[in-house]
MARGU-600411 format. One record per residue (C-alpha): residue number from 1; residue in three letters; x, y, z. Coordinates in Angstrom, 1 decimal. Example, Ala and Ser with C-alpha at 12.3 -4.5 7.8 and 13.67 -1.06 7.14 Angstrom:
2
num; residuo; u; v; w
1; ALA; 12.3; -4.5; 7.8
2; SER; 13.7; -1.1; 7.1
This chain:
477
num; residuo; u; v; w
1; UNK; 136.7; 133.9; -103.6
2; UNK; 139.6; 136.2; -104.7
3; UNK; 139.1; 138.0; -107.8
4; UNK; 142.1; 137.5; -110.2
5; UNK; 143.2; 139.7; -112.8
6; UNK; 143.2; 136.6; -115.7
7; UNK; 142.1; 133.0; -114.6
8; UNK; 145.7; 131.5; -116.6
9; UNK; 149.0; 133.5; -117.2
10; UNK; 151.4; 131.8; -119.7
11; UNK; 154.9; 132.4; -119.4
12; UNK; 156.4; 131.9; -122.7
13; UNK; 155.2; 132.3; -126.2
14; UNK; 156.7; 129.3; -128.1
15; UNK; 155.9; 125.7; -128.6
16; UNK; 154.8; 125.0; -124.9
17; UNK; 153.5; 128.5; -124.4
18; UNK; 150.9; 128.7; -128.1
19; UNK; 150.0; 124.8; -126.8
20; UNK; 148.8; 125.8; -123.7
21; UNK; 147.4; 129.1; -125.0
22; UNK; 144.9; 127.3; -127.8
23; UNK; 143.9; 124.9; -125.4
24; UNK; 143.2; 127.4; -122.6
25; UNK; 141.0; 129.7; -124.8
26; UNK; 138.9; 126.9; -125.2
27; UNK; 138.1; 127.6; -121.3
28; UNK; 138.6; 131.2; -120.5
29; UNK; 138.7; 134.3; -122.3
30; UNK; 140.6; 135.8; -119.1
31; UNK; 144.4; 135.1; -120.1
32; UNK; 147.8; 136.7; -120.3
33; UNK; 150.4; 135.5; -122.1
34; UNK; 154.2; 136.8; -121.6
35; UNK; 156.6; 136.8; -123.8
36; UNK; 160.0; 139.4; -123.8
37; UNK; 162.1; 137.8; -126.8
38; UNK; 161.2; 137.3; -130.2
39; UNK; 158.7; 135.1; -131.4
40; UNK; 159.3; 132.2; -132.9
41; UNK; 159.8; 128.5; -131.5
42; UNK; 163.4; 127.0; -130.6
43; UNK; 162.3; 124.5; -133.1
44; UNK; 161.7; 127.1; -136.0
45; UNK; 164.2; 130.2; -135.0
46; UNK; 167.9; 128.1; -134.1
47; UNK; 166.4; 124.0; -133.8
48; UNK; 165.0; 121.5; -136.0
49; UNK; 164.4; 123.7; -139.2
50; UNK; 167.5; 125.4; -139.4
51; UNK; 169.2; 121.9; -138.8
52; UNK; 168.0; 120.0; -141.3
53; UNK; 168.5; 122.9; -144.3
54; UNK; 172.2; 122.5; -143.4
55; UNK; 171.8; 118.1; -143.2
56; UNK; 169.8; 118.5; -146.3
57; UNK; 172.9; 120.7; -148.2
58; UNK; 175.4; 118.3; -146.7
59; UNK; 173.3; 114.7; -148.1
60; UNK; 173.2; 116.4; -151.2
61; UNK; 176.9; 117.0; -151.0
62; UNK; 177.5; 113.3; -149.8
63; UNK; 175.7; 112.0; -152.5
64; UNK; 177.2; 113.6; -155.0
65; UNK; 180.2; 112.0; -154.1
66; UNK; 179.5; 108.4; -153.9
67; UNK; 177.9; 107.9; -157.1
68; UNK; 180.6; 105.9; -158.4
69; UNK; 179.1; 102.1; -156.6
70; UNK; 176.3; 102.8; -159.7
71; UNK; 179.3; 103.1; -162.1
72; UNK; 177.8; 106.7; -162.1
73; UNK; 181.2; 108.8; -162.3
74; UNK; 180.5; 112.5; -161.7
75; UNK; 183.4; 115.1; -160.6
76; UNK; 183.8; 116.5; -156.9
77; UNK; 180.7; 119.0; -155.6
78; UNK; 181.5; 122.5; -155.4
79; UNK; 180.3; 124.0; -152.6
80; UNK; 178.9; 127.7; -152.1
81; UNK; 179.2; 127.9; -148.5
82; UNK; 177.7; 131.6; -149.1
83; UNK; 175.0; 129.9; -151.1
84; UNK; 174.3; 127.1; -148.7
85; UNK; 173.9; 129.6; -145.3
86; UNK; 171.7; 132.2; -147.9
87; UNK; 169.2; 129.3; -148.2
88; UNK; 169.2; 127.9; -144.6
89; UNK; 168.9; 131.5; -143.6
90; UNK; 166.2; 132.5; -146.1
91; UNK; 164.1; 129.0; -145.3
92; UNK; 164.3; 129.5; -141.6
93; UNK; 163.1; 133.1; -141.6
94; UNK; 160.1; 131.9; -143.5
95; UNK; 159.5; 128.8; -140.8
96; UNK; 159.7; 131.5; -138.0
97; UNK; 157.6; 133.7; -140.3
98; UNK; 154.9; 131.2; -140.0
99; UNK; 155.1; 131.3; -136.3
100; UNK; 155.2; 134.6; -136.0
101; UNK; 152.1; 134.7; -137.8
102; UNK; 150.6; 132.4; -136.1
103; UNK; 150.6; 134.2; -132.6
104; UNK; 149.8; 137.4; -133.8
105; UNK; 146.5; 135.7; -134.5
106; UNK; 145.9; 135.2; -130.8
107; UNK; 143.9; 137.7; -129.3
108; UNK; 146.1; 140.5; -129.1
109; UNK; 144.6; 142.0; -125.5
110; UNK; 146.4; 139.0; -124.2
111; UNK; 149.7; 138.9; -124.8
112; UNK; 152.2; 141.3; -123.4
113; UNK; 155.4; 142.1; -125.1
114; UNK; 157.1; 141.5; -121.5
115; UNK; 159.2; 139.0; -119.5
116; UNK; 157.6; 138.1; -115.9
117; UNK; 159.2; 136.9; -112.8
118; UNK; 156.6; 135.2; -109.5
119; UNK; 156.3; 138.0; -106.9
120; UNK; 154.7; 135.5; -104.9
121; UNK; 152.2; 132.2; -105.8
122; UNK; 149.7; 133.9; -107.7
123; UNK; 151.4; 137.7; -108.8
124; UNK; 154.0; 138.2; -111.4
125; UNK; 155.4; 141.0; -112.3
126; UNK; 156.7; 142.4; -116.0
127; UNK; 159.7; 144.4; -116.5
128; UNK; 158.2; 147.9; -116.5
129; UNK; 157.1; 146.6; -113.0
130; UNK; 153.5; 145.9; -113.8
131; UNK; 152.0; 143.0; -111.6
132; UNK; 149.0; 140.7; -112.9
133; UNK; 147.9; 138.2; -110.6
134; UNK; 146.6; 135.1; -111.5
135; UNK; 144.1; 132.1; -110.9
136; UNK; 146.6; 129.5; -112.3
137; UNK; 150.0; 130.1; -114.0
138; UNK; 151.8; 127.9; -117.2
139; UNK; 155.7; 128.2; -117.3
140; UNK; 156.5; 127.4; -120.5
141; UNK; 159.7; 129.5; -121.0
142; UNK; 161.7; 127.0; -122.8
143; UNK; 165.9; 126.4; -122.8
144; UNK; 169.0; 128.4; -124.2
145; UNK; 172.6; 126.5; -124.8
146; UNK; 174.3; 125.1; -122.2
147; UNK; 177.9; 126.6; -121.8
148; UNK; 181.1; 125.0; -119.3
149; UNK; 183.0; 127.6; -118.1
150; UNK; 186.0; 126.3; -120.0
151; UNK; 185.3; 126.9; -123.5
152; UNK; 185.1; 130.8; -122.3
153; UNK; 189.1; 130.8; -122.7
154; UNK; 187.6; 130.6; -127.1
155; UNK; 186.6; 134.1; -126.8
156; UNK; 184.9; 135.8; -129.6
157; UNK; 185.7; 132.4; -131.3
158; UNK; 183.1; 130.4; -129.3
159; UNK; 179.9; 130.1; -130.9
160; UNK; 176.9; 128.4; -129.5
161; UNK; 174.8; 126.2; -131.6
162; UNK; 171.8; 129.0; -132.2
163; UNK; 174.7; 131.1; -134.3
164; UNK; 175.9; 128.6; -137.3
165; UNK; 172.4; 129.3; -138.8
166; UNK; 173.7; 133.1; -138.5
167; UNK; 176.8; 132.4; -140.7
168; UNK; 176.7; 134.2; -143.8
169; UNK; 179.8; 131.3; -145.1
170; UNK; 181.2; 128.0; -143.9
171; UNK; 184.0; 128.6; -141.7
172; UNK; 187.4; 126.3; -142.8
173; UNK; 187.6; 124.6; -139.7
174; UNK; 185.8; 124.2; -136.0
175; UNK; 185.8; 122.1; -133.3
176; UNK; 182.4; 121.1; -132.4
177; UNK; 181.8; 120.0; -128.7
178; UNK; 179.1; 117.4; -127.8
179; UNK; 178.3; 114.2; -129.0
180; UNK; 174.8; 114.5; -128.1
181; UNK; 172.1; 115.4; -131.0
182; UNK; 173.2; 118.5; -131.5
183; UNK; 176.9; 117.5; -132.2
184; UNK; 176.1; 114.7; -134.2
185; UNK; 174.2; 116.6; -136.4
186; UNK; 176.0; 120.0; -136.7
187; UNK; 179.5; 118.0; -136.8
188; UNK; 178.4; 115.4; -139.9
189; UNK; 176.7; 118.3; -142.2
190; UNK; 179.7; 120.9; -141.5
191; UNK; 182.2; 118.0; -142.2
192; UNK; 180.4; 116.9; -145.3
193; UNK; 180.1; 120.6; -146.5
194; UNK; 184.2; 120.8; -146.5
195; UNK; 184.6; 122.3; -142.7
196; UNK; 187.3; 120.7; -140.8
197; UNK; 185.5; 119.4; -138.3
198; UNK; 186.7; 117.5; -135.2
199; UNK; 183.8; 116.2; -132.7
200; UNK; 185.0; 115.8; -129.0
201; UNK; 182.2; 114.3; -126.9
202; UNK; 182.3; 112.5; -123.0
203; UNK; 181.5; 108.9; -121.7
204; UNK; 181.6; 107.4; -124.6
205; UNK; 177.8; 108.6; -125.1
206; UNK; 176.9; 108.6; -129.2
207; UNK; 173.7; 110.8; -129.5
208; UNK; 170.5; 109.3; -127.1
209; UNK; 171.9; 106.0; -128.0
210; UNK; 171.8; 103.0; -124.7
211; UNK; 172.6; 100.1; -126.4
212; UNK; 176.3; 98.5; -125.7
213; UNK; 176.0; 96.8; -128.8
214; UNK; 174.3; 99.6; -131.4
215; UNK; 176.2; 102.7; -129.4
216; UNK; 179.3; 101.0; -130.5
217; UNK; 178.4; 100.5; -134.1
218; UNK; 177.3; 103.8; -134.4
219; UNK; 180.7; 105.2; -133.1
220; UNK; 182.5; 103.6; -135.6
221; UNK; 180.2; 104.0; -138.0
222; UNK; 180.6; 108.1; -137.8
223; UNK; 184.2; 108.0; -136.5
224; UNK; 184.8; 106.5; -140.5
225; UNK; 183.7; 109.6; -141.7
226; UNK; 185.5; 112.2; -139.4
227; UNK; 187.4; 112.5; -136.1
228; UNK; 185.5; 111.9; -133.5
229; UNK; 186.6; 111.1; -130.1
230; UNK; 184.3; 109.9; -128.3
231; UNK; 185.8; 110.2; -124.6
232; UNK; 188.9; 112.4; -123.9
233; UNK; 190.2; 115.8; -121.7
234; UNK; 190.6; 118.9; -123.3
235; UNK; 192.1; 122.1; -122.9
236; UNK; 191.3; 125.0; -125.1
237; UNK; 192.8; 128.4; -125.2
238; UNK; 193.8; 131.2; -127.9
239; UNK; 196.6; 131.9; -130.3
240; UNK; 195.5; 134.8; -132.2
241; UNK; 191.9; 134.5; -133.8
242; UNK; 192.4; 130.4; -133.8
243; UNK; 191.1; 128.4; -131.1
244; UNK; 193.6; 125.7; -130.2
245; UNK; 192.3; 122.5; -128.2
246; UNK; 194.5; 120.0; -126.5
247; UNK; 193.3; 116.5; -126.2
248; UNK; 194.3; 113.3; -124.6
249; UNK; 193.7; 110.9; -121.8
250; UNK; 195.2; 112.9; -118.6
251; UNK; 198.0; 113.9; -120.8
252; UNK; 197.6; 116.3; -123.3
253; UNK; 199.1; 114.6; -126.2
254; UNK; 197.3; 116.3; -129.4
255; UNK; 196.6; 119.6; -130.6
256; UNK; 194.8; 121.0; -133.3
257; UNK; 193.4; 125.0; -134.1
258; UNK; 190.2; 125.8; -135.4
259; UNK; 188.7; 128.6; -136.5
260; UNK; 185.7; 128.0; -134.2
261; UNK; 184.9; 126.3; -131.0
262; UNK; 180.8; 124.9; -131.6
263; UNK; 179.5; 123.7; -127.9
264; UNK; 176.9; 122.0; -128.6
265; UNK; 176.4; 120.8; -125.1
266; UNK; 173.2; 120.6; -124.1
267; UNK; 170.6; 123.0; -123.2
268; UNK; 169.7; 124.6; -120.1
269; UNK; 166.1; 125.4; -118.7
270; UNK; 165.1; 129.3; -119.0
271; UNK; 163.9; 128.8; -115.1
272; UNK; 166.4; 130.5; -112.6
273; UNK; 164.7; 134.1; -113.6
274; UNK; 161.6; 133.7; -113.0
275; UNK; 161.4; 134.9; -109.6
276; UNK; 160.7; 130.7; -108.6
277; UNK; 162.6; 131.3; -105.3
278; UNK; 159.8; 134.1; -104.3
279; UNK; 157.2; 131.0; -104.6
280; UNK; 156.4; 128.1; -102.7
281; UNK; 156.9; 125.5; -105.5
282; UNK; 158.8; 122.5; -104.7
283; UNK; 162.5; 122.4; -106.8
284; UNK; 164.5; 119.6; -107.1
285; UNK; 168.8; 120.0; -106.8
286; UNK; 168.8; 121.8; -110.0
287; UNK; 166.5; 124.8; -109.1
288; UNK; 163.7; 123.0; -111.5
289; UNK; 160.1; 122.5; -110.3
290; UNK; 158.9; 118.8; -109.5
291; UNK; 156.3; 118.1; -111.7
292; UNK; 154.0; 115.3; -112.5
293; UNK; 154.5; 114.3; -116.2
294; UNK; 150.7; 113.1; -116.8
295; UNK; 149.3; 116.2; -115.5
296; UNK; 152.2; 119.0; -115.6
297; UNK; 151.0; 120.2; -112.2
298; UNK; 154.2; 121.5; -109.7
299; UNK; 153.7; 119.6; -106.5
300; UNK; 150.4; 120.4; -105.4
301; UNK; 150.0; 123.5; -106.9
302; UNK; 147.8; 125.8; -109.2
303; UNK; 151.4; 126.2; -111.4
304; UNK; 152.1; 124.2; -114.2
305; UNK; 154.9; 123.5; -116.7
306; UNK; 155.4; 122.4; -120.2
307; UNK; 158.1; 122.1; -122.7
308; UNK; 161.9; 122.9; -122.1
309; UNK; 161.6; 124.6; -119.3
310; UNK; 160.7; 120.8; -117.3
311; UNK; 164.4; 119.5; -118.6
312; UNK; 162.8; 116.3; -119.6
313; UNK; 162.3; 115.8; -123.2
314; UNK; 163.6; 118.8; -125.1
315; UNK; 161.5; 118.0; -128.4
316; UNK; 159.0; 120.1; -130.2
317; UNK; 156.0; 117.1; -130.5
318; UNK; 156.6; 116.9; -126.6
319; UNK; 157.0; 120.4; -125.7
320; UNK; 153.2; 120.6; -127.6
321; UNK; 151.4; 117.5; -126.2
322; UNK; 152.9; 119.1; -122.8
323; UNK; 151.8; 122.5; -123.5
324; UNK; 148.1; 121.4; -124.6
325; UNK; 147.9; 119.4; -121.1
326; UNK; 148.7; 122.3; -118.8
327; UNK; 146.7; 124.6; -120.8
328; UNK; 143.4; 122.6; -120.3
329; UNK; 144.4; 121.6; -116.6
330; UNK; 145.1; 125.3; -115.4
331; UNK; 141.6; 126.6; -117.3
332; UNK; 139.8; 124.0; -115.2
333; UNK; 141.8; 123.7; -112.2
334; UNK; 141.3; 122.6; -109.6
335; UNK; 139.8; 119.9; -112.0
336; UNK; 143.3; 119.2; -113.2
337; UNK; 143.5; 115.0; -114.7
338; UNK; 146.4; 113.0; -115.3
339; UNK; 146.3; 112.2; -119.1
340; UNK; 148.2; 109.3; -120.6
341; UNK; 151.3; 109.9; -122.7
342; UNK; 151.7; 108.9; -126.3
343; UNK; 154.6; 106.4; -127.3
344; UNK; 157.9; 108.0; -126.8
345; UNK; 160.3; 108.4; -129.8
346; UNK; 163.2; 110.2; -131.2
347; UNK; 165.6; 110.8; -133.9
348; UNK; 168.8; 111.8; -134.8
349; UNK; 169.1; 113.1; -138.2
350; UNK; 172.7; 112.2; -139.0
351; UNK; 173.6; 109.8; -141.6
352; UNK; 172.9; 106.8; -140.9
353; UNK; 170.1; 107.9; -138.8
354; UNK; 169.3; 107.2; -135.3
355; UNK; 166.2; 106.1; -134.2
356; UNK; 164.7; 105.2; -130.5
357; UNK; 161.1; 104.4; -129.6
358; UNK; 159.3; 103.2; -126.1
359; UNK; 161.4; 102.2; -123.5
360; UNK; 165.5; 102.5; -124.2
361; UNK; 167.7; 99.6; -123.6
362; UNK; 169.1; 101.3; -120.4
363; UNK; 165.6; 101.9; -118.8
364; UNK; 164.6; 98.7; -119.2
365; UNK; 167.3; 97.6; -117.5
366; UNK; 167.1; 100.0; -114.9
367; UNK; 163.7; 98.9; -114.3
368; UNK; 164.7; 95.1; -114.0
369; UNK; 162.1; 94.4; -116.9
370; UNK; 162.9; 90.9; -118.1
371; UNK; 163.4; 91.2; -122.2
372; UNK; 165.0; 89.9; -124.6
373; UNK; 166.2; 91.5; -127.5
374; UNK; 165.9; 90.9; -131.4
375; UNK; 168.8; 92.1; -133.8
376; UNK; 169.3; 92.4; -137.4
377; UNK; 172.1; 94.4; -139.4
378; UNK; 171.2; 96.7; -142.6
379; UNK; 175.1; 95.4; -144.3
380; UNK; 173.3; 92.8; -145.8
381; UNK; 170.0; 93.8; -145.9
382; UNK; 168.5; 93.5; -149.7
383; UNK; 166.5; 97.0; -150.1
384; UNK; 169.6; 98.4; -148.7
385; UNK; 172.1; 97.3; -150.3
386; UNK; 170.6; 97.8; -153.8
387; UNK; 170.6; 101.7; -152.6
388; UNK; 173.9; 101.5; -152.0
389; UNK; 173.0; 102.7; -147.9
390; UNK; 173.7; 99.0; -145.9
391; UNK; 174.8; 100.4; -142.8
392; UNK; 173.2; 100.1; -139.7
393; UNK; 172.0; 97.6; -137.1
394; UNK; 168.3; 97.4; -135.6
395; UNK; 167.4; 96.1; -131.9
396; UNK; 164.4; 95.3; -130.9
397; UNK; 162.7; 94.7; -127.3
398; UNK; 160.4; 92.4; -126.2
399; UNK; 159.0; 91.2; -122.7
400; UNK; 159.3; 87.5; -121.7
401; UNK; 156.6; 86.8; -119.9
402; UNK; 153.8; 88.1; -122.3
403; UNK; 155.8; 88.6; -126.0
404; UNK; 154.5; 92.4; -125.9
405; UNK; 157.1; 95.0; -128.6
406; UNK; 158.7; 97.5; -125.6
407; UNK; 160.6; 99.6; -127.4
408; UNK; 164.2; 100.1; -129.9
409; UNK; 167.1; 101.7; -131.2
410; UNK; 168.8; 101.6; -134.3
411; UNK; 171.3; 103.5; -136.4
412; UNK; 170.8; 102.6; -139.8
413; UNK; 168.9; 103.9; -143.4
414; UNK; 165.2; 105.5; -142.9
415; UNK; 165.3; 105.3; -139.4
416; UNK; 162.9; 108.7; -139.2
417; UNK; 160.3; 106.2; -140.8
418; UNK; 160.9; 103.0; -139.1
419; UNK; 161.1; 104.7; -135.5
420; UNK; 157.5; 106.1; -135.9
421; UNK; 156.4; 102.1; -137.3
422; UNK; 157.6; 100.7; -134.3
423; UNK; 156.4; 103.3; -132.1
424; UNK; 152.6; 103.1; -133.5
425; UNK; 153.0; 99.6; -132.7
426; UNK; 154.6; 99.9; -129.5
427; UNK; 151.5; 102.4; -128.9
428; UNK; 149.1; 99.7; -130.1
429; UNK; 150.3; 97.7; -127.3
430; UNK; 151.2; 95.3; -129.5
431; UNK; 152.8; 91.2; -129.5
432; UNK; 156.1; 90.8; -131.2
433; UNK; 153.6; 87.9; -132.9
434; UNK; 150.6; 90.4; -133.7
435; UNK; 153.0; 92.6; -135.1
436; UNK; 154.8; 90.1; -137.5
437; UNK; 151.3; 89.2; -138.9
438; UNK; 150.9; 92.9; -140.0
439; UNK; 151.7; 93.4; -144.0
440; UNK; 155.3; 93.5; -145.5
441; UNK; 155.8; 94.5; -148.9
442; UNK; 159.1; 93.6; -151.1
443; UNK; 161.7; 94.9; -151.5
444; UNK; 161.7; 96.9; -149.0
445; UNK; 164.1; 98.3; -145.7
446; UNK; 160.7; 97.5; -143.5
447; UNK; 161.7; 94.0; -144.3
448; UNK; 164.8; 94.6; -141.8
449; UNK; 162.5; 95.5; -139.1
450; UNK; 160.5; 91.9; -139.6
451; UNK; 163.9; 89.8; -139.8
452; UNK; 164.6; 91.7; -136.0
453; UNK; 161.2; 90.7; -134.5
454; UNK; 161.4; 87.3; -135.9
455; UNK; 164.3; 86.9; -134.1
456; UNK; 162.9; 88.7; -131.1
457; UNK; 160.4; 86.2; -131.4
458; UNK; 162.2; 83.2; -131.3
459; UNK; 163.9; 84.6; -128.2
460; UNK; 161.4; 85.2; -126.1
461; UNK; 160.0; 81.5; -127.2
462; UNK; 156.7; 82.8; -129.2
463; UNK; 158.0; 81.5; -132.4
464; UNK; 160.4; 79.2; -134.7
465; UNK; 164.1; 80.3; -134.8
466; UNK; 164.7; 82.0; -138.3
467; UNK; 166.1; 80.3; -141.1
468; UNK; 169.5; 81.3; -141.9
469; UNK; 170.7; 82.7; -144.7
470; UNK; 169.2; 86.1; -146.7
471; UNK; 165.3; 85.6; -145.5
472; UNK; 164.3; 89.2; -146.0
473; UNK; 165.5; 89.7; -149.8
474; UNK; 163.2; 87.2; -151.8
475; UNK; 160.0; 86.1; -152.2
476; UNK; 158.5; 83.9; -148.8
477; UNK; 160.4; 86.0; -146.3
């Protein structure tokens, strides 16, 4: 048997990476873990955190302002842009802090302060030129922002989305490219924080969003609030230190400068240094390994991958559940399993919220499942409309043959909280019936999610068609 210098290498120290790391310990003592940037997850250092400290200055903001439905009359917010990036700054060093912490608690005679590309299947080599070989290898190296080759012509004014969580102040204007998560997220807060913010996405796509029906609400819903549009060409150049972008459809009919151009346009898989082209693993069109998602195993390989780096699912919950799968299949390979995979589900923390769980509207119809689909709209909605937050429209997905929940999407109020309901459910493996016999208390915005099903119900023929009329605001609903 060849002798190894480790039994698992791990390259990449964040969510992926510490995921596989805990769970290989459990195994092997005989591990290196590579990591050449700082420490600290996507999630932590430029992601999720970092996001929501500017959403949560921006509600705050919003709030403020539309007091006035409670005959609550207050004056316009101020905002402290300095103030506002001082505490989205100061909170997200102390969320990276944490991780940092965290792997300096790993055994410190297995990690190395290095980058490492594959030599060949089972050798990789760090940047001093060291080589380790190993018995099995993790790729966990995670994703940076993805940037067309047009918005170079911004210069020195082009700013990923990593740096606004490096501002030290609000900028008075920026253009904000992407209508994906990202977009929708960065472009709402600045906007509601007093930037001039104009959002320019493609196809018509509104954050994950499949639905005909709920993208479309959801575009109008935001493109109330600020200019978004939603489909159109661009060109972008310089006139001093303003970025100026054209806009129209073919012709170039509008123009507007910025101070700023924001591409928030995707993220790209850390993958094509990594020496993968000195290995025998099999790649698909985009240079990224083909993997099996129960297992993370590359082909039939000893090499596994978790996280970012696969280009599936670029969350943190999946980039962990991935990491602590191919950290107990390479410690016991060759007696790597296929594990199930929890419940999918995602959200969009924009105002209203978007929320997706189980299978979207478009891959159902991909896969030619026969559904149906169960609506209901939060404008009328009673716990909603008391808060003053009725907007928003929930669909629901069923299967005709045997009434089982598939999946959702919604934009609308608390859709963080009724995304993970559905999704337990949807996990459960539940009936549309057997989940209208679980509890609903009143008033509540949950009682939005039972007026969908029961009409998901009655569509797929398991149950009476709803009465008409308010049946989720009173007593009996």
């Amino acid at each position: 048997m060849h002798e190894y210098d480790v039994d698992v290498a791990i390259l990449g120290a964040g969510t992926g990476g510490m995921g596989a790391y805990r769970e290989a310990s459990k195994y092997t003592d005989r591990i290196a873990m590579f990591e050449g940037g700082p420490f600290g997850t996507t999630c932590a250092r430029v992601g999720c955190m970092p996001s929501k400290l500017l959403i949560a200055a921006a509600d705050a903001a919003h709030h403020a302002r539309h007091t006035s439905q409670f005959g609550v009359h207050t004056s316009a917010p101020e905002i402290d842009g300095k103030a506002v990036m001082a505490r989205v700054r100061s909170e997200r060093d102390r969320f990276v802090g944490f991780v940092v912490e965290a792997v300096e608690g790993f055994n410190p005679d297995h990690v190395i302060r290095s980058y490492a590309r594959f030599v060949d299947d089972h050798t990789l080599e760090t940047d001093d030129g060291k080589r380790i070989t190993a018995r099995t290898i993790v790729i966990a190296t995670g994703s940076r922002p993805n940037i067309p080759p047009p918005f170079e012509a911004a210069g020195d004014r082009l700013i990923v989305n990593d740096d606004v969580f490096d501002w030290e102040d609000l900028p008075g204007s920026a253009a904000v490219f992407g209508a994906g998560v990202i977009g929708l997220e960065l472009g709402q807060a600045m906007s509601r924080l007093g930037v001039d913010v104009q959002l320019f996405g493609r196809d018509h796509l509104v954050g994950p969003l499949t639905d005909p029906d709920v993208r479309t609400y959801a575009a109008k819903t935001f493109a109330d609030e600020f200019p978004a549009h939603w489909h159109t060409d661009t060109e972008i150049s310089r006139e001093g230190d303003k970025v100026v972008v054209r806009w129209g459809e073919g012709k170039m009919t509008e123009e507007a400068h910025f101070d700023y151009l924001v591409a928030a346009t995707g993220r790209r898989a850390n993958v094509d240094k990594i020496g993968l082209e000195n290995t025998s693993l099999p790649l698909n069109e985009r240079g990224i390994p083909i993997f099996d998602p129960l297992s993370g195993r590359i082909g039939e390989s000893h090499v596994f991958i978790a996280g970012d780096a696969n280009a599936e699912v670029p969350l943190l919950h999946e980039a962990a559940d991935e990491g602590r799968l191919a950290g107990e299949n390479a410690a016991r390979f060759p007696d790597a399993y296929r594990r199930a995979r929890r419940t999918g589900l995602g959200v969009v923390f924009s105002d209203p919220q978007i929320g997706m769980a189980g299978e979207s509207f478009k891959a159902l119809s991909d896969r030619g499942v026969a559904f149906e689909t169960g609506a209901v709209s939060y404008e009328g909605q009673g716990r909603a409309r008391v808060m003053g937050i009725n907007k928003g429209v929930l669909h629901v997905y069923g299967e005709k043959d045997t009434g089982r929940l598939l999946g959702m999407e919604m934009i609308g109020p608390a859709a963080e909280h009724l995304t993970h309901l559905l999704a337990w459910a949807i996990e459960s493996n539940l009936t549309v019936s057997e989940v209208l016999q679980r509890p609903f208390y009143h008033p509540v915005l949950e009682e939005g999610v039972r007026t969908a099903l029961r009409n998901l119900n009655h569509a797929l023929g398991f149950g009476p068609n709803p009465p008409l009329g308010c049946i989720d605001c009173g007593p009996g609903a």
